[in-house]
C-alpha positions, 0 to 999 in steps of 0.5 A: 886953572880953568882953562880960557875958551871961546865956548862951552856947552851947558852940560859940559858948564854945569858938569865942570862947576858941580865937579869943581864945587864938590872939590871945593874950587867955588872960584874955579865954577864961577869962571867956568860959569861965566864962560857959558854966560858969555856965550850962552842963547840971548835967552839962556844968557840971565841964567847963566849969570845969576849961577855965575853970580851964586858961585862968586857968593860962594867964593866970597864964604869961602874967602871968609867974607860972609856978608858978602856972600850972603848979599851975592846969594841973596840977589842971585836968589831973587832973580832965580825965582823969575827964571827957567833953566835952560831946556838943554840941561836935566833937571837932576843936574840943575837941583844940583848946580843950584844946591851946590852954589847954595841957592836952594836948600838941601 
């Protein structure tokens, strides 16, 4: 269970959704994702939810809803490719967020 939170940091965001993803707890990353969103810089903010909107697509695969999936893949892809990460996260661990909810290819 991911535990209920005011605030979370981008780095702690992205080391707990990578960690839950690599265990195979999509729906568990997606929360946590959404928690940064909602907290996040009004600049950051978009980010935030496309990743949160990725990790719900790997959810959904997970679940066995492939279709669905791929539309939420989809969409988050699209709108990834008009956004920056945010400044406070390296870029290894952005490649690696964005691999693991399946919006780049290995």
């Amino acid at each position: 269970m991911v535990p209920e939170r005011e605030f979370i940091s981008s780095a702690d965001a992205v080391t707990e959704a990578i960690d839950y993803l690599q265990r195979g707890l999509p729906f568990h990353a997606h929360e946590v994702l959404e928690q940064r969103w909602r907290c996040a810089p009004d600049d950051d903010r978009e980010w935030w939810r496309v990743l949160a909107q990725a990790a719900a697509g790997v959810t959904q695969a997970a679940r066995g809803n492939e279709v669905g999936a791929q539309r939420l893949r989809e969409r988050a892809q699209a709108s990834l490719a008009t956004l920056s990460p945010p400044s406070d996260i390296p870029a290894p661990l952005v490649t690696q967020i964005e691999l693991l909810s399946g919006l780049l290819v290995d």
